[in-house]
C-alpha positions in Angstrom: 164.0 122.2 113.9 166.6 120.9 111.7 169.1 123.7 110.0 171.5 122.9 106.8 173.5 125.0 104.8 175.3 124.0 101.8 178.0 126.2 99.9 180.1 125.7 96.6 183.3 126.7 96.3 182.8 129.3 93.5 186.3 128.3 92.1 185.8 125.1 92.2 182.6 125.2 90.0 184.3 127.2 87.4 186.7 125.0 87.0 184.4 121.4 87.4 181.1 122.5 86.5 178.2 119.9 86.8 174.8 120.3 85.6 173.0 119.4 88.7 174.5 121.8 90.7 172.4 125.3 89.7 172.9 127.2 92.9 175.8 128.1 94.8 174.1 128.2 98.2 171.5 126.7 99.9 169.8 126.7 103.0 166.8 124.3 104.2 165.0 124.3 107.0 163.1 121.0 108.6 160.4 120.9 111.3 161.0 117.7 113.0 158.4 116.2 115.1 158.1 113.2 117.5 155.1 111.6 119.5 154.7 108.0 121.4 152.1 107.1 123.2 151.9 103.4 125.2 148.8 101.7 125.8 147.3 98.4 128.0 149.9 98.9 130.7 152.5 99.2 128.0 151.8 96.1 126.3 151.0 97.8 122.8 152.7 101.7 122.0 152.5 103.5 118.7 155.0 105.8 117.6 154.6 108.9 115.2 158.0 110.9 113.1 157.5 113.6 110.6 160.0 116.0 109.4 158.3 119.0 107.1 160.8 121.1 104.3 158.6 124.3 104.1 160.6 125.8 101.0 160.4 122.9 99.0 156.9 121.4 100.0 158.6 117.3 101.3 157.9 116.2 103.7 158.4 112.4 105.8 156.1 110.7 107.8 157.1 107.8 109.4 154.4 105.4 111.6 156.0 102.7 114.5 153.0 100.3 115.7 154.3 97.7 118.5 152.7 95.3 120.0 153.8 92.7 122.8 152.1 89.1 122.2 153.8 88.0 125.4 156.7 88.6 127.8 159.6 89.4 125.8 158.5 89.1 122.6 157.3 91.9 120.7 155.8 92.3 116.7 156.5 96.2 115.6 155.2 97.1 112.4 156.1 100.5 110.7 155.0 102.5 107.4 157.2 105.5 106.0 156.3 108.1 103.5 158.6 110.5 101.5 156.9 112.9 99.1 158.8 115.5 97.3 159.9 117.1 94.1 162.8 119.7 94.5 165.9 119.1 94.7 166.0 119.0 98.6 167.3 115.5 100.9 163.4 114.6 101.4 162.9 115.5 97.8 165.7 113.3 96.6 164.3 110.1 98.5 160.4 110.1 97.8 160.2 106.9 96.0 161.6 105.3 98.7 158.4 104.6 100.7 158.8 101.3 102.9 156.6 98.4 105.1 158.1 96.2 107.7 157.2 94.1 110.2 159.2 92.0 113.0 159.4 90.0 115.3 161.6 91.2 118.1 162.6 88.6 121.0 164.7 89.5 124.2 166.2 87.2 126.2 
């Protein structure tokens, strides 16, 4: 679980108000969760990240696929998702969804 508490400085607004800014406190709440699981005597592991904002309905789900095509050299794919529509971090980045792949060599 991941806890955040943001505060304005009530003087501060009076005197620079912004109109982005409605509330003078907030506090969110993530549930953060993390699974990895290795398969073919650990030649191929997938990996599995999502965070949850209860309050504001985001969430992030983020997919790791890795696969070893021979000694030291791996291809790992991943896949992220942000959904969202408050004014919350997740929220904030949902149209940044994202693919990748690459090749990973070590020596």
């Amino acid at each position: 679980m991941l806890l955040s508490r943001r505060r304005i400085d009530r003087a501060e607004l009076a005197a620079n108000p912004t109109p982005f800014d409605t509330q003078v406190e907030n506090t969110d709440v993530n549930v953060v969760g993390w699974a990895e699981r290795s398969f073919a005597r650990e030649t191929r592991s997938v990996r599995l990240l999502a965070v949850y904002n209860p309050d504001a309905a985001s969430a992030f789900v983020r997919g790791i696929a890795a696969f070893s095509l021979r000694d030291n050299l791996w291809l790992e794919t991943s896949v992220g998702w942000l959904r969202g529509t408050e004014l919350d971090l997740l929220s904030r980045l949902s149209t940044r969804d994202f693919v990748y792949a690459r090749l990973r060599g070590y020596f």
